[in-house]
ZABAKOL-398173 format. One line per 2 residues: number of its first residue (from 1); their letters; for each residue x, y, z of C-alpha. Coordinates in steps of 0.2 Angstrom, whole numbers, plus 5000, padded with zeros to 4 digits. Layout:
N
NUM = a = X/Y/Z | ...
END
This chain:
314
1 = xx = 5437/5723/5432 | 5448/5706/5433
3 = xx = 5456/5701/5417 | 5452/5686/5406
5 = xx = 5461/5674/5397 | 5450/5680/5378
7 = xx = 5461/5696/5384 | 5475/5690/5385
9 = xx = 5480/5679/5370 | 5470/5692/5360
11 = xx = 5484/5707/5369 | 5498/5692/5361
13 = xx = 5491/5692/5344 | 5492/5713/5342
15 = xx = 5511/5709/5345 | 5512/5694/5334
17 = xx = 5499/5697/5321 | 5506/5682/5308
19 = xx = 5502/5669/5322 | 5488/5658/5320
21 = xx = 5473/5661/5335 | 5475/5644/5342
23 = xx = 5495/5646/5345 | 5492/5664/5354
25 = xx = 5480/5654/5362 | 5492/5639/5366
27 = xx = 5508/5653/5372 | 5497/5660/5387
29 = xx = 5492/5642/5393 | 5510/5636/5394
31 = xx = 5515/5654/5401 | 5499/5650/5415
33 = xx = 5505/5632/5417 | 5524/5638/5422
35 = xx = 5516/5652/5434 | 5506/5637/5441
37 = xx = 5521/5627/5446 | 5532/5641/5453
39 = xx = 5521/5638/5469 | 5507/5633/5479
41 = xx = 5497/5647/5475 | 5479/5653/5484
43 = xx = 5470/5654/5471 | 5473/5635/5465
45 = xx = 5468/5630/5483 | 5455/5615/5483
47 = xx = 5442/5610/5499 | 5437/5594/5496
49 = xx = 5429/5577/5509 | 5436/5561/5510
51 = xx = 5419/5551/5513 | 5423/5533/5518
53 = xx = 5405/5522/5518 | 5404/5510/5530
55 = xx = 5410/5491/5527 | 5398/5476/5523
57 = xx = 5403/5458/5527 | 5396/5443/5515
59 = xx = 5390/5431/5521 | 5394/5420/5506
61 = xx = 5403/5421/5491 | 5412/5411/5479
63 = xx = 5429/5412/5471 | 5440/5405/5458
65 = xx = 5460/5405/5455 | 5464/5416/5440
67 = xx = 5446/5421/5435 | 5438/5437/5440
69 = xx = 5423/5434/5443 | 5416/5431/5461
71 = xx = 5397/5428/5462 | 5384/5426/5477
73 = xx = 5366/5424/5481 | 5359/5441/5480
75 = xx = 5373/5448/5492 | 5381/5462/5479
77 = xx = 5375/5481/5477 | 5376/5493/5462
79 = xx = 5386/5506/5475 | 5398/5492/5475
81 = xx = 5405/5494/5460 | 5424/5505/5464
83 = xx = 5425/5500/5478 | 5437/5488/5485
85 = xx = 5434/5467/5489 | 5444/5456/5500
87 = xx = 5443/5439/5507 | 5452/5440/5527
89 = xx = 5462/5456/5524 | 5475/5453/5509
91 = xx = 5476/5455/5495 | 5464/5470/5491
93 = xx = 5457/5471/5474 | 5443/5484/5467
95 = xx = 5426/5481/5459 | 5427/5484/5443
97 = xx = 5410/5483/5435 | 5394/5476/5444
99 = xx = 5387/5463/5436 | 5369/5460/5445
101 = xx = 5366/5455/5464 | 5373/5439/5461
103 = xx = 5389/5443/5450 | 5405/5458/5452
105 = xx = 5419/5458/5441 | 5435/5462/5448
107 = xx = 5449/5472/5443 | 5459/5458/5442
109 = xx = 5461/5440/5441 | 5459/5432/5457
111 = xx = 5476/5425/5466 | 5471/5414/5480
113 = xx = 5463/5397/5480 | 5447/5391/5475
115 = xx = 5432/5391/5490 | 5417/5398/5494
117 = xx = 5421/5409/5509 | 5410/5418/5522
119 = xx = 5425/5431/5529 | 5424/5441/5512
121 = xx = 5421/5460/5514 | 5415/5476/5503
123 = xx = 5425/5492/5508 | 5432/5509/5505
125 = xx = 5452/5504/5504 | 5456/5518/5494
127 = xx = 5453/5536/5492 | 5454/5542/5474
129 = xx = 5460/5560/5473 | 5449/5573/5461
131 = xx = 5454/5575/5444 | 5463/5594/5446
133 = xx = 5471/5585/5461 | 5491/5590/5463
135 = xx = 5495/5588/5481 | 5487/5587/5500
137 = xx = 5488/5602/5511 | 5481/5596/5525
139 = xx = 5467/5581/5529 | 5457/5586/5545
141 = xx = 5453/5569/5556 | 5437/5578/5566
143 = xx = 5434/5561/5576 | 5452/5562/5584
145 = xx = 5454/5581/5583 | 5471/5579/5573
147 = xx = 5477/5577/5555 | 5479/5562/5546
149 = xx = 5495/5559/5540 | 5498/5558/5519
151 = xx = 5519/5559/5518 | 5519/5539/5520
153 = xx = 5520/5528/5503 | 5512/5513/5502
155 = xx = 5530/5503/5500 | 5530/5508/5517
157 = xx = 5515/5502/5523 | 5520/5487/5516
159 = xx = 5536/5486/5527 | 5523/5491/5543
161 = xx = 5509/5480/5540 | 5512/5469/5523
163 = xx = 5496/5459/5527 | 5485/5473/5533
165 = xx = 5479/5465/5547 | 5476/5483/5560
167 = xx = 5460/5486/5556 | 5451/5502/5566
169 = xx = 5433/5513/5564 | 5445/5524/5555
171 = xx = 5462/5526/5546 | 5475/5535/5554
173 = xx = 5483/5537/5538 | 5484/5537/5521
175 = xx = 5498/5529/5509 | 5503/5536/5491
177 = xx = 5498/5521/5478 | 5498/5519/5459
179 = xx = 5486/5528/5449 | 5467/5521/5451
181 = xx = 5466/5505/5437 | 5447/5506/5439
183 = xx = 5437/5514/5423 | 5427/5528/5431
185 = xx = 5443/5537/5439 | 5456/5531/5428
187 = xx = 5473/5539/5430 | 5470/5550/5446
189 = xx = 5483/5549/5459 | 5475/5535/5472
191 = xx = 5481/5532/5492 | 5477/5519/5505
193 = xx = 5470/5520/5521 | 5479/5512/5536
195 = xx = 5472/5505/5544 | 5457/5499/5534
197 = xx = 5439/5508/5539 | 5426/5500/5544
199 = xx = 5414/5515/5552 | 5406/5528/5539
201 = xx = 5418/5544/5541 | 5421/5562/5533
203 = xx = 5436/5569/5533 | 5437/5587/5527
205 = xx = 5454/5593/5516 | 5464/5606/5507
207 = xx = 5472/5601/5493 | 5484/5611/5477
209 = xx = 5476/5609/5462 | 5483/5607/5445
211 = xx = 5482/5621/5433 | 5468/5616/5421
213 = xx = 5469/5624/5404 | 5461/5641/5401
215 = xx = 5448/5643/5388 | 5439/5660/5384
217 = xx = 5423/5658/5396 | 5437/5660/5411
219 = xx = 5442/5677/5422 | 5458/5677/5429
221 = xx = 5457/5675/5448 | 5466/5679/5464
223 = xx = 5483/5688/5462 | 5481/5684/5442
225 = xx = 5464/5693/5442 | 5471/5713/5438
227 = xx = 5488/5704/5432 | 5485/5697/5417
229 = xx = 5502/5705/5408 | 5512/5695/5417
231 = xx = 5503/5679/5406 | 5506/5692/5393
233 = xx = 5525/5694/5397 | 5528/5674/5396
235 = xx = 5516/5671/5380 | 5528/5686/5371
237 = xx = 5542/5677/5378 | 5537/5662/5366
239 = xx = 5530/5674/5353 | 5547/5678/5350
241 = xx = 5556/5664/5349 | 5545/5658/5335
243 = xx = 5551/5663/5316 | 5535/5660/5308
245 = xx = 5531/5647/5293 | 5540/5647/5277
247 = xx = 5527/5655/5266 | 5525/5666/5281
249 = xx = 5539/5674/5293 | 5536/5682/5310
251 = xx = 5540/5702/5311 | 5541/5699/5330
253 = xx = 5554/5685/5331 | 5571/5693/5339
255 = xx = 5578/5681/5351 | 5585/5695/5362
257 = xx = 5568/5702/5364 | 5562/5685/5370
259 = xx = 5575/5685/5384 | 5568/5701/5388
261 = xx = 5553/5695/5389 | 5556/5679/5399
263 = xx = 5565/5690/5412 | 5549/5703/5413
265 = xx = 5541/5686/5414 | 5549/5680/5428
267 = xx = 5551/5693/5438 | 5531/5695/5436
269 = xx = 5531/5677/5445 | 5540/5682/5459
271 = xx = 5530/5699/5463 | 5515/5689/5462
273 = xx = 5521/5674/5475 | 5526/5690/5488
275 = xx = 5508/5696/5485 | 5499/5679/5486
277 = xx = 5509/5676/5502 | 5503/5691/5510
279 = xx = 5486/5684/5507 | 5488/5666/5513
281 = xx = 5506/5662/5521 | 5510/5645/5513
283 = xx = 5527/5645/5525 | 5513/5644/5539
285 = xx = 5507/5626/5531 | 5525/5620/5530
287 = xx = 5530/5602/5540 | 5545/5594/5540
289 = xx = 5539/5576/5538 | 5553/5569/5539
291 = xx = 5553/5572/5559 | 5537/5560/5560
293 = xx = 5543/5543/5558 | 5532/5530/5553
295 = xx = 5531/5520/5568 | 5525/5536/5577
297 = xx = 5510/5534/5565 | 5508/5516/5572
299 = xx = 5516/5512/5589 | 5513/5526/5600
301 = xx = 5505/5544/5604 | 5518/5557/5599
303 = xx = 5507/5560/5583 | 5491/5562/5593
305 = xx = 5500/5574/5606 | 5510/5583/5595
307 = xx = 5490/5590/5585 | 5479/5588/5600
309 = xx = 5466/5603/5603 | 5466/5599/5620
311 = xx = 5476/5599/5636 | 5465/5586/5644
313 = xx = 5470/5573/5634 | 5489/5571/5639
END
């Protein structure tokens, strides 16, 4: 039977039995957190879909300098709201609350100059990662049979097409940005497509999740699931390197027996990598980026040819 986490911080407190429940419980997360970042491992492997819905044009809208607000007759929708507004094709803001069919708010004051315009569009500019999300594996582009590429930041983009005027039925790209500013995904890592969609697309990905903090309804899964003592190891580790309270010292503290510990701990962490990669090779997923230059993404084929299923198409 696979272990759980209520076994393990309960194995810590037998050794440490003068320490509170909720720092045994707080020991095994931090020791599941440093095993997290040691690697990309299997068992924190994400699927997910990039959906892009299709672009709308309005037929009519008015805007103001400095105010947010851009009203219409009857031309907004309540799906609206997160995604993104622009007039031509910069700047880009993001609808950030939906008002009625006549009214959107946006996520910021708007910058150009006053006039009611009839070349404003609602579109998906940005993908907003998951909230476990760490880091792309690989983003499968079904219509074109490649990948799309995610190593580009959006300074870049800004150095290739500052005014974002390629437009396409599809991105060939998407650009790291700040963190989403919009309430209903606040803080989660956010990138661009390039160029901006205009067709309804799904693009189907892997990504690296982010360790999220056990709790005691959770079994230990993968390469962790019959190795819970190396959790065990790295909570002890901590254990004893605490000397307890004043009123209340810790029998287990003994700095040299923490060392111990940490070395049990780390040498659990590298055992585990050896058998996660028998399982699923993460050197297999490995690309140097930095032999696709950017103008490669935007100027010619090599991108295309270097990930094309067929023979045919060179």
């Amino acid at each position: 039977m696979a272990d759980t986490y209520s076994e393990t911080w309960r194995t810590v407190r037998l050794y440490a039995s003068t320490a509170p429940t909720f720092l045994c419980r707080e020991w095994v997360n931090r020791a599941y957190k440093q095993l997290a970042r040691a690697r990309s491992w299997g068992f924190l492997r994400g699927e997910t879909a990039l959906q892009v819905a299709a672009s709308r044009a309005l037929a009519s809208v008015d805007v103001n300098t400095g105010i947010a607000t851009v009203t219409s007759v009857g031309l907004f929708l309540p799906s609206d709201e997160g995604r993104q507004f622009s007039v031509g094709t910069f700047p880009v803001y993001t609808v950030a609350a939906y008002v009625g069919p006549n009214e959107i708010s946006l996520d910021r004051a708007y910058g150009e100059v006053d006039a009611t315009v009839s070349t404003a569009k609602i579109f998906d500019a940005y993908y907003t990662a998951p909230a476990d999300f760490g880091s792309f594996r690989v983003i499968a582009d079904p219509y074109n049979q490649r990948r799309l590429a995610f190593w580009i930041t959006e300074d870049q983009l800004n150095i290739l097409d500052p005014a974002r005027t390629s437009g396409d039925s599809g991105p060939r790209l998407l650009a790291a940005r700040a963190p989403s500013t919009y309430s209903g995904t606040l803080g989660r890592m956010q990138y661009e497509y390039w160029p901006q969609p205009s067709s309804a697309r799904s693009y189907p990905a892997l990504y690296n999740k982010q360790a999220d903090k056990l709790t005691d309804a959770d079994t230990l899964t993968g390469v962790l699931a019959d190795a819970g003592q190396v959790l065990i190891d790295g909570a002890l580790a901590q254990a004893a390197r605490w000397p307890g309270t004043p009123d209340l010292k810790n029998p287990f503290f003994n700095l040299g027996l923490a060392q111990m510990y940490e070395t049990e701990f780390r040498a659990g962490i590298q055992s585990l990598s050896l058998k996660d990669d028998a399982i699923y090779p993460d050197d297999l997923d490995t690309v140097h980026w930095d032999q696709w230059p950017i103008g490669d993404l935007a100027y010619n084929d090599v991108s295309l040819r270097a990930s094309d299923a067929s023979v045919y198409s060179y």
